[in-house]
Z-matrix of the N, CA and C atoms (Angstrom, degrees):
N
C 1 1.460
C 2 1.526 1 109.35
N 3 1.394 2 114.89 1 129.90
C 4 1.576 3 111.20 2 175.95
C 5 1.529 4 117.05 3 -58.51
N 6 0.986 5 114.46 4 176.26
C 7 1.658 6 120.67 5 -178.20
C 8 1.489 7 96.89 6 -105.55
N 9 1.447 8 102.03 7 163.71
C 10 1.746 9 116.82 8 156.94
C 11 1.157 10 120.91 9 -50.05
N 12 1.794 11 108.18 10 -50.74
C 13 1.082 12 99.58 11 -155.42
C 14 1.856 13 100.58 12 -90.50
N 15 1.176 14 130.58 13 -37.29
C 16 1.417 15 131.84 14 138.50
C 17 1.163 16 104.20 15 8.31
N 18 1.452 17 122.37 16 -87.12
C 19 1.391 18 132.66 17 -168.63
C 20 1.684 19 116.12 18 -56.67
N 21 1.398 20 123.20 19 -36.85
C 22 1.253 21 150.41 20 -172.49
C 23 1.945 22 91.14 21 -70.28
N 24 0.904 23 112.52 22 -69.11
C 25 1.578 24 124.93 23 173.91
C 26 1.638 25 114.29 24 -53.60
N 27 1.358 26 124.73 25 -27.03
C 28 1.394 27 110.14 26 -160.75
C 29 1.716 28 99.87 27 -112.59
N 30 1.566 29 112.73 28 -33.00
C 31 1.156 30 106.51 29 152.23
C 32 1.247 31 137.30 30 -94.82
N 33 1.369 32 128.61 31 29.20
C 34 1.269 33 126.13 32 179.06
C 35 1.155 34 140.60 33 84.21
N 36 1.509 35 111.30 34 -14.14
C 37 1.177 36 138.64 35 -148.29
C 38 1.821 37 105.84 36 -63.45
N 39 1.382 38 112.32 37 124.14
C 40 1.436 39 120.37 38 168.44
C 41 2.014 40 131.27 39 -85.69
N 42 1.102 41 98.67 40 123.19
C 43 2.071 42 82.27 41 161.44
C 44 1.171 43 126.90 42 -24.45
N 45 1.868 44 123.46 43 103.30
C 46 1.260 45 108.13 44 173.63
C 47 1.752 46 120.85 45 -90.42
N 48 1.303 47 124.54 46 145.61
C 49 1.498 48 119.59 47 -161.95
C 50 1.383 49 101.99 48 -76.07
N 51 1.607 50 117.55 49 16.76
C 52 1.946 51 110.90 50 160.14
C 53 1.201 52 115.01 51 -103.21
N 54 1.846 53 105.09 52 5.27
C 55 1.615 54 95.66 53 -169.74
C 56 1.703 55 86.73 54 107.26
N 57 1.584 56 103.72 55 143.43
C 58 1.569 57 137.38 56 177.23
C 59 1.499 58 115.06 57 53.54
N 60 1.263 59 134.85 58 -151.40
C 61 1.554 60 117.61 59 -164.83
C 62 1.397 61 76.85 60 -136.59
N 63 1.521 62 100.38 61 174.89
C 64 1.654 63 131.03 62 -169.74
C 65 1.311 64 106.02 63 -160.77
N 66 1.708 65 116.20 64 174.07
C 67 1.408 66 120.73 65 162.19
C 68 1.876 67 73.60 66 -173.71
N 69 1.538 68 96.56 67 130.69
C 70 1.341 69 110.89 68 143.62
C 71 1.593 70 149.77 69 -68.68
N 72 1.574 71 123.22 70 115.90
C 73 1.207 72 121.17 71 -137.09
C 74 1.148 73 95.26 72 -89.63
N 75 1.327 74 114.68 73 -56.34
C 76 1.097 75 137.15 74 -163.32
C 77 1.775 76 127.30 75 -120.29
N 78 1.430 77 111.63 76 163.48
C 79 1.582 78 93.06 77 177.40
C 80 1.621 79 109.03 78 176.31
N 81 1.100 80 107.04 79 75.20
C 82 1.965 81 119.28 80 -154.99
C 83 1.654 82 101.32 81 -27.90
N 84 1.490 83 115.13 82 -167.38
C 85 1.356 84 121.38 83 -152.52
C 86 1.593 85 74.10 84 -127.86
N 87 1.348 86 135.95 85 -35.90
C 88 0.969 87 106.29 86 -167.63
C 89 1.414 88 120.38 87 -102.77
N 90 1.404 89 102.74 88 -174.03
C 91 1.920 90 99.83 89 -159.87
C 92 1.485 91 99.27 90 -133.56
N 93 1.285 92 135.57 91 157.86
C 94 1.391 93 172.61 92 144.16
C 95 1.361 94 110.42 93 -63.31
N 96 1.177 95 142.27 94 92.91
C 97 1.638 96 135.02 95 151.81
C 98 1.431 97 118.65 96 -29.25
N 99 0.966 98 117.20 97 120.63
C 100 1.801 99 108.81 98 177.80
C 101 1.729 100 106.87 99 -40.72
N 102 1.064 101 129.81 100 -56.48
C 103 1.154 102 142.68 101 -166.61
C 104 1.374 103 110.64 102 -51.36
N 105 1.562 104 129.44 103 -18.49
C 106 1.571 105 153.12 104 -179.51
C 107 1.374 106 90.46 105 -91.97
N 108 1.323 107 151.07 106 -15.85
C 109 1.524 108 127.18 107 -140.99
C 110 1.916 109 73.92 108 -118.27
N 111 1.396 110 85.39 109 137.47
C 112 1.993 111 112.47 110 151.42
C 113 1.507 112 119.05 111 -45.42
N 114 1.797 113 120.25 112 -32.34
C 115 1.091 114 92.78 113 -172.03
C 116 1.489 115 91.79 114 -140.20
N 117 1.180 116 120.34 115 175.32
C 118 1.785 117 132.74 116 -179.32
C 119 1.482 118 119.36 117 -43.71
N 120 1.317 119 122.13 118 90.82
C 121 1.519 120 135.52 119 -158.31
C 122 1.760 121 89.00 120 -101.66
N 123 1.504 122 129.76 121 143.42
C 124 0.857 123 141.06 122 137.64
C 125 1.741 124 111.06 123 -88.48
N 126 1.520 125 133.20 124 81.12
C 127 1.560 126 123.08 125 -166.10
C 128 1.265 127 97.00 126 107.29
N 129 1.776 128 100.46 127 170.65
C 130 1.205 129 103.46 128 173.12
C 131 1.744 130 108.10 129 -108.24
N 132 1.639 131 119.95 130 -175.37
C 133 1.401 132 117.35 131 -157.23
C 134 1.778 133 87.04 132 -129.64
N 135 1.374 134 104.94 133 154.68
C 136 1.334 135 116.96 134 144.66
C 137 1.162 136 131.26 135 -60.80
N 138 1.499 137 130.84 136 135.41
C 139 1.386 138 143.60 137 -145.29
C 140 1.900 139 87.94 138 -76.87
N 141 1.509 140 125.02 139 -35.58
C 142 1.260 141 125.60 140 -176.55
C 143 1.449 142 132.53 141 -150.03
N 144 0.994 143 155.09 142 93.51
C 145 1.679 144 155.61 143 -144.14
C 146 1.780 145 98.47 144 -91.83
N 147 1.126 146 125.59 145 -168.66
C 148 1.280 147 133.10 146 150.49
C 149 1.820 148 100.44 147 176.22
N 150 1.101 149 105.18 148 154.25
C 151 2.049 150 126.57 149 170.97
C 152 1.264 151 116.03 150 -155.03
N 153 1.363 152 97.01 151 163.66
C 154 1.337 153 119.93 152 -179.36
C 155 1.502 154 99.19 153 -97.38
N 156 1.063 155 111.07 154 152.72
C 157 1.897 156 122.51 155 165.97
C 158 1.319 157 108.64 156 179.43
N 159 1.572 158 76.88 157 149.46
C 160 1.530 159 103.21 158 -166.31
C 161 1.528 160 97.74 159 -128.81
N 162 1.468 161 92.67 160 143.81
C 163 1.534 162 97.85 161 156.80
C 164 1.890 163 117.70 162 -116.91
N 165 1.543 164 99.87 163 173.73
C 166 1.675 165 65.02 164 -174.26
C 167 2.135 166 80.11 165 -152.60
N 168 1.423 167 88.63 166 134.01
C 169 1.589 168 97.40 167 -172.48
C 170 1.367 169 122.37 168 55.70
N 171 1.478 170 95.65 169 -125.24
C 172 1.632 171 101.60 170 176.35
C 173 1.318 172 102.19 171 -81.38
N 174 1.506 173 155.55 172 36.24
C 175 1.250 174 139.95 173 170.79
C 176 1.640 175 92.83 174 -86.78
N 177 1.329 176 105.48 175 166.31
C 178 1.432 177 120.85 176 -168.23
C 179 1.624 178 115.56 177 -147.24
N 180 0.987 179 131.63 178 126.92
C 181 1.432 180 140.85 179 -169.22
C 182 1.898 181 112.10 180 -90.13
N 183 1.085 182 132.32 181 88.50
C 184 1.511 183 139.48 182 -125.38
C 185 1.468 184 89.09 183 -82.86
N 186 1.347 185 123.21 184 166.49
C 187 1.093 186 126.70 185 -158.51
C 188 1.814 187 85.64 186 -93.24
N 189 1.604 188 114.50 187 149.71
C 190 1.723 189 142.17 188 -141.71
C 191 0.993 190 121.35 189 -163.99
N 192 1.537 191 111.44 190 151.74
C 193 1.143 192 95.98 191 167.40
C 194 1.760 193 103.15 192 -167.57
N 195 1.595 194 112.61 193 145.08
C 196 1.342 195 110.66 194 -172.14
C 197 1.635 196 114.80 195 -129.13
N 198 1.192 197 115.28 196 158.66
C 199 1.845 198 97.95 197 173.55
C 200 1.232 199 137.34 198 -91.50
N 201 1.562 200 95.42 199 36.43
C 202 1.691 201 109.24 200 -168.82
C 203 1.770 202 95.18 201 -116.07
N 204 1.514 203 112.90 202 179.76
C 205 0.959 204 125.92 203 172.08
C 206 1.909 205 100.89 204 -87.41
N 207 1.051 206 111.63 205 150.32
C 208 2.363 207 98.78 206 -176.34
C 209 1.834 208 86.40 207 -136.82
N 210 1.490 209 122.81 208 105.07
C 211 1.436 210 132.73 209 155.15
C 212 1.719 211 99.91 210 -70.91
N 213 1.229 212 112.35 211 120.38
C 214 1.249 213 149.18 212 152.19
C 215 1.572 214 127.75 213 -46.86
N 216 0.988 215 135.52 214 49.92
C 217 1.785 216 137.39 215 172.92
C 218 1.212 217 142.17 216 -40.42
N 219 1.709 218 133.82 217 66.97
C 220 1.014 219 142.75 218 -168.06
C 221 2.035 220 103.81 219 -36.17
N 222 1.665 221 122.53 220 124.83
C 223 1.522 222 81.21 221 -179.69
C 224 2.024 223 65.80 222 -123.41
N 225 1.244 224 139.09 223 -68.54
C 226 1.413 225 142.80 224 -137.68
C 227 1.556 226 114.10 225 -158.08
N 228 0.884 227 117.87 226 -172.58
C 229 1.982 228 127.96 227 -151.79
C 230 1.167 229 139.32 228 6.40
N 231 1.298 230 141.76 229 -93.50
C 232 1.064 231 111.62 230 155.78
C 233 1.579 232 121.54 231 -107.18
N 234 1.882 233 95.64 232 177.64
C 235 1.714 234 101.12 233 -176.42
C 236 1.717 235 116.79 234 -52.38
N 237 1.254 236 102.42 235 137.93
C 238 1.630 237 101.59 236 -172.69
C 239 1.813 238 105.86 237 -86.40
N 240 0.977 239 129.51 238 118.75
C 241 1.681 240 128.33 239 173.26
C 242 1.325 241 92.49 240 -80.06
N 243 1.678 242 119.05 241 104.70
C 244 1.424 243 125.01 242 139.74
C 245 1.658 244 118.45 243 -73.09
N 246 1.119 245 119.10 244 122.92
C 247 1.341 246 127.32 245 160.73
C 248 2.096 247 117.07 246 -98.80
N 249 1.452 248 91.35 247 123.79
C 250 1.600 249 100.66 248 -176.72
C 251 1.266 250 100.54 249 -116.61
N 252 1.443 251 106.56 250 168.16
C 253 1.495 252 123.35 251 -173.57
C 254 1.640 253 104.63 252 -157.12
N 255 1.283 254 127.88 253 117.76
C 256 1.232 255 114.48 254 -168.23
C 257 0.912 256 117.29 255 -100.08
N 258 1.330 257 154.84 256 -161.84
C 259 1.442 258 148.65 257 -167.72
C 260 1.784 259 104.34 258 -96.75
N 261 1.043 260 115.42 259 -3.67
C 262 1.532 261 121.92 260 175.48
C 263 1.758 262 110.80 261 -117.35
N 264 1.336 263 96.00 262 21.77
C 265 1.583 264 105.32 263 167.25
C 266 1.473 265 101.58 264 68.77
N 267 1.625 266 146.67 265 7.68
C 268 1.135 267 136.52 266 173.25
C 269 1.727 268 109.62 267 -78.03
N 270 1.421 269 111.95 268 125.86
C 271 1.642 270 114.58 269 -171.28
C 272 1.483 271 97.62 270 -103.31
N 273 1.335 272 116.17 271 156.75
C 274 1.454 273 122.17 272 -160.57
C 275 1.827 274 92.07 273 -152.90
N 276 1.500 275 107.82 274 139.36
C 277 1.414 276 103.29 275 153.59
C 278 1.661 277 102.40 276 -119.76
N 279 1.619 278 94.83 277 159.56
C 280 1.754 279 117.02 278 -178.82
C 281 1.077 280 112.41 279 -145.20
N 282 1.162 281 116.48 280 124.77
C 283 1.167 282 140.16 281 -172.22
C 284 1.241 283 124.63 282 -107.37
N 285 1.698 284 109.28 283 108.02
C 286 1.915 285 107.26 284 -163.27
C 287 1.425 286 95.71 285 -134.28
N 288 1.055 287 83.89 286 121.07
C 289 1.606 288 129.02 287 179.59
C 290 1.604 289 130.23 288 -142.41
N 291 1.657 290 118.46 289 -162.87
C 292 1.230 291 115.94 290 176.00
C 293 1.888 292 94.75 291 -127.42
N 294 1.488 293 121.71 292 43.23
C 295 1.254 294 115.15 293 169.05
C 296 1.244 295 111.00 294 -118.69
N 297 1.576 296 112.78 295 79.24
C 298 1.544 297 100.52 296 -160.10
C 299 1.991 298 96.91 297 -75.06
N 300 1.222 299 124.88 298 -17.11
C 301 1.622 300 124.23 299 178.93
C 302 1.172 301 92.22 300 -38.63
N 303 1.958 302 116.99 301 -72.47
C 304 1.478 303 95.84 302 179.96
C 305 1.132 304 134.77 303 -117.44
N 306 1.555 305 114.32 304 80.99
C 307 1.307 306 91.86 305 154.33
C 308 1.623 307 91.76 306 124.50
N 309 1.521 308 146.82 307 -36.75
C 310 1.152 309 150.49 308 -108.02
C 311 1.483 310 78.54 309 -118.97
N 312 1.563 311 119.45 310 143.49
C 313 1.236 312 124.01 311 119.28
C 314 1.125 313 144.16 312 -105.25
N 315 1.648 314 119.54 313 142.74
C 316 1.511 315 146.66 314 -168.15
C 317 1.948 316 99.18 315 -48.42
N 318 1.651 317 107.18 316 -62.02
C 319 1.067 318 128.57 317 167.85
C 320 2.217 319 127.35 318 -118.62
N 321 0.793 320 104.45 319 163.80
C 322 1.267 321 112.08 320 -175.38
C 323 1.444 322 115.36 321 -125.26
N 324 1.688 323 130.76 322 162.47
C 325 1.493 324 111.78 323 132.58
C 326 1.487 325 107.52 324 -150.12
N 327 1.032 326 93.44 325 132.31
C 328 1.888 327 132.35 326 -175.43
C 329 1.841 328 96.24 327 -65.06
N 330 1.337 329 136.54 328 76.56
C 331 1.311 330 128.62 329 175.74
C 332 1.396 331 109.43 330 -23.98
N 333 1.309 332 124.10 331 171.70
C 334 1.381 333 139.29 332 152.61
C 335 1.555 334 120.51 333 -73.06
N 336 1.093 335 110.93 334 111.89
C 337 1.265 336 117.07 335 173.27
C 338 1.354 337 115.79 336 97.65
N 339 1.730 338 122.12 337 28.33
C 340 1.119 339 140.27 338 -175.82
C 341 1.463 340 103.40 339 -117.69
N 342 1.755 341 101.09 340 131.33
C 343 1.621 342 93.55 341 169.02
C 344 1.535 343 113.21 342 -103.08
N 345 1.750 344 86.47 343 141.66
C 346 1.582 345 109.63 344 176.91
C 347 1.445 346 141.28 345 -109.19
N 348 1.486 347 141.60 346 120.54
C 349 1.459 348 101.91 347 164.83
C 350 1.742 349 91.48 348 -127.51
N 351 1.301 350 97.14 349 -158.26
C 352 1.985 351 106.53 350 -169.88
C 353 1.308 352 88.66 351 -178.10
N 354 1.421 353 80.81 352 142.53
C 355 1.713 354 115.04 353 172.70
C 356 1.697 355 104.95 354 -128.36
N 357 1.733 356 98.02 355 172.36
C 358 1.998 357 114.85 356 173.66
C 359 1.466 358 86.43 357 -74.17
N 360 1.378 359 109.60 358 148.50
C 361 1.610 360 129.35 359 151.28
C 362 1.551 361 102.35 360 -70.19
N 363 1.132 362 96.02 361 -83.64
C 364 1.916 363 101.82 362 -178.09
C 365 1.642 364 102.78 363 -68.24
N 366 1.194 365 104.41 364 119.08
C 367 2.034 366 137.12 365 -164.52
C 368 1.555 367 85.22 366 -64.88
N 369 1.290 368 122.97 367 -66.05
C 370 1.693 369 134.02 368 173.79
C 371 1.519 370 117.33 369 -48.16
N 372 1.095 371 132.83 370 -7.37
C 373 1.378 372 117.75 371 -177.93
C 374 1.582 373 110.27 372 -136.49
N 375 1.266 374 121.34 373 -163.89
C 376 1.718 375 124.25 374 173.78
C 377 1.566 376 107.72 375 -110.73
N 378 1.858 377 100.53 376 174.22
C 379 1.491 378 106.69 377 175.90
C 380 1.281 379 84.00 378 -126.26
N 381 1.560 380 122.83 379 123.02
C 382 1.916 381 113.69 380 143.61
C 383 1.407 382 110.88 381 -107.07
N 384 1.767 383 111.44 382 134.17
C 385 1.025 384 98.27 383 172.58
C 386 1.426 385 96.19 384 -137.82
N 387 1.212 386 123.42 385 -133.31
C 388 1.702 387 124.59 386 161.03
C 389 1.729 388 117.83 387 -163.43
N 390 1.012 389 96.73 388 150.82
C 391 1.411 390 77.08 389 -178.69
C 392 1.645 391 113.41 390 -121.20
N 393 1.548 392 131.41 391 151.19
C 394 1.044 393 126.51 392 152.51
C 395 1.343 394 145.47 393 -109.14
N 396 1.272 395 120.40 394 115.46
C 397 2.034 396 127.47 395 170.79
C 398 1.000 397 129.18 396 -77.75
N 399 1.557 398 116.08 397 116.03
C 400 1.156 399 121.64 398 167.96
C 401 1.570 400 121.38 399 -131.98
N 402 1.368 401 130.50 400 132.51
C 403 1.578 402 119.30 401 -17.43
C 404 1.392 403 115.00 402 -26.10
N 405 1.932 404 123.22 403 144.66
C 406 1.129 405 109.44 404 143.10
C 407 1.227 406 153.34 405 -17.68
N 408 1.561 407 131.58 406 130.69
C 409 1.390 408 148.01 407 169.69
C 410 1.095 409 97.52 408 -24.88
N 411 1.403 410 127.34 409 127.97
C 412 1.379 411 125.26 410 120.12
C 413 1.832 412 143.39 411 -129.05
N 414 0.891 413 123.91 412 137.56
C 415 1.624 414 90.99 413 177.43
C 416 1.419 415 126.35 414 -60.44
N 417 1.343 416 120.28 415 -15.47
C 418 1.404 417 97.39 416 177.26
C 419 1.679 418 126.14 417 -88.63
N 420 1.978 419 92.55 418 22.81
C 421 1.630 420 81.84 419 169.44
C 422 1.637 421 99.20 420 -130.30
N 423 1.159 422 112.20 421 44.90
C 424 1.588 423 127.92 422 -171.57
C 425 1.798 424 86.83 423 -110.93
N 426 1.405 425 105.34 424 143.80
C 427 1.429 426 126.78 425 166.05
C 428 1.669 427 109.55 426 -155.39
N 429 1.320 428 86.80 427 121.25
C 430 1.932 429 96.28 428 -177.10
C 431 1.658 430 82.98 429 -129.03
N 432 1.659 431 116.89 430 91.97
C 433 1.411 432 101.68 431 160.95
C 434 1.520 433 112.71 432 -83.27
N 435 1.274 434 109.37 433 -158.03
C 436 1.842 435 115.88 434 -159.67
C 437 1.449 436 91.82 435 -108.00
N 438 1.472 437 113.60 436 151.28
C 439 1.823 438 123.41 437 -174.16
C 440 1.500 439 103.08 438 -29.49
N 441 1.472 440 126.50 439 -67.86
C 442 1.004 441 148.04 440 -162.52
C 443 1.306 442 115.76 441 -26.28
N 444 1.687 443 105.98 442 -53.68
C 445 1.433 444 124.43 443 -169.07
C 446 1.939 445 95.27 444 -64.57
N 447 1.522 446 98.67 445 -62.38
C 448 1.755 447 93.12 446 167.55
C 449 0.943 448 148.46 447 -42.17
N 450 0.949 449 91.63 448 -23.74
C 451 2.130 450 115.22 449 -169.19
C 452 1.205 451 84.74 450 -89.96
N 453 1.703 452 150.88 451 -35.16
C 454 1.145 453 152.30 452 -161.93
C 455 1.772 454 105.95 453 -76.36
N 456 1.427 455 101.70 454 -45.95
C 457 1.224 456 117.08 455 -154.28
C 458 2.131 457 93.95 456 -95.37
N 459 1.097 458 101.75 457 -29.06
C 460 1.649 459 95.25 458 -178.18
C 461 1.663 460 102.91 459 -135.94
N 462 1.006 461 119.23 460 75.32
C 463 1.788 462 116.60 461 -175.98
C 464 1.400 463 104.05 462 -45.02
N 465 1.751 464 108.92 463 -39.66
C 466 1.697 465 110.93 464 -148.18
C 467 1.607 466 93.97 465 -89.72
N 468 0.926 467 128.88 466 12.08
C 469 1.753 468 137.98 467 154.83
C 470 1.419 469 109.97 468 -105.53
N 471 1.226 470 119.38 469 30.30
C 472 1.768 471 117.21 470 174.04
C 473 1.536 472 103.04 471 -62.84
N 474 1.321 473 125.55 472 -37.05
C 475 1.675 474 110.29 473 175.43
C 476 1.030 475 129.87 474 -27.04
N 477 1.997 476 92.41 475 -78.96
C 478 1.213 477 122.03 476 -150.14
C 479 1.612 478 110.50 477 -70.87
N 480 1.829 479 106.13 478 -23.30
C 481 1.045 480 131.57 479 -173.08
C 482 1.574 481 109.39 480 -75.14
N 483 1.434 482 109.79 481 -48.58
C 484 1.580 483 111.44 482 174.48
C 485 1.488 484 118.26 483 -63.54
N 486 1.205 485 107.82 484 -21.19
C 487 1.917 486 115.25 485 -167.31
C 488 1.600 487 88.72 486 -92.28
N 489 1.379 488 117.67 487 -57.76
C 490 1.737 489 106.49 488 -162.65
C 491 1.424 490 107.02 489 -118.85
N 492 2.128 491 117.94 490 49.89
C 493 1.160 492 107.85 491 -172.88
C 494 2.019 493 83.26 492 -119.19
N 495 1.284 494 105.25 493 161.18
C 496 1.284 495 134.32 494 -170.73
C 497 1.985 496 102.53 495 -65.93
């Protein structure tokens, strides 16, 4: 079985500031006018983004949130625990993996405007998966506020919020 850090080394992969590493794969040529986009664009976006990410053990992907739709990419080790939270405070777990018997999905998608984070199931091993945005990635429609703001906005998720909040 490859290693984390193997994988971390052969693709390039950088620290992402939600928690676990990344490298962007992909990212079309073409662009979207802000003025075309559904929701409040400062600029315009790429028609499509895509990355690699990994998590690795106890690293944790902090709870997020962006104004795109984010498809989820099962690629290797273990099942990834996505945790969602929707804009009406309903919390959801998803489970992406390759066990579709139980329960696992191959792929996912994280709505727009839903907050997320994810952790490894198995504490001992990694998750790679990747994810894709469309509209294109950007940071200026990324928001990772601090527990506080969450804990404000969903008390009755104080757990999940204290364990995988920013």
């Amino acid at each position: 079985m490859t290693s984390a850090k193997k994988i971390i080394e052969t693709l390039n992969l950088k620290p992402h500031p939600e928690g676990g590493y990344f490298k962007e794969n992909y990212r079309s040529k073409g662009l979207i006018k802000n003025n075309s986009l559904d929701f409040e664009a400062n600029g315009e976006r790429n028609y499509s983004t895509s990355i690699y990410f990994l998590l690795n053990e106890n690293d944790f992907s902090a709870f997020h949130k962006i104004k795109q739709d984010e498809i989820w990419h099962f690629y290797q080790g273990s099942t990834l625990l996505l945790h969602t939270i929707n804009p009406n405070g309903n919390y959801n777990l998803i489970r992406i993996g390759n066990d579709l018997e139980n329960g696992e999905f191959f792929q996912f998608v994280v709505p727009a405007g839903t907050w997320f984070a994810s952790e490894v199931e198995n504490k001992t091993s990694y998750s790679l998966c990747g994810c894709t945005v469309s509209p294109g990635f950007d940071f200026r429609d990324f928001e990772m506020p601090n527990k506080q703001l969450l804990l404000e906005k969903f008390p009755i998720h104080k757990e999940i919020i204290n364990r995988l909040g920013h």
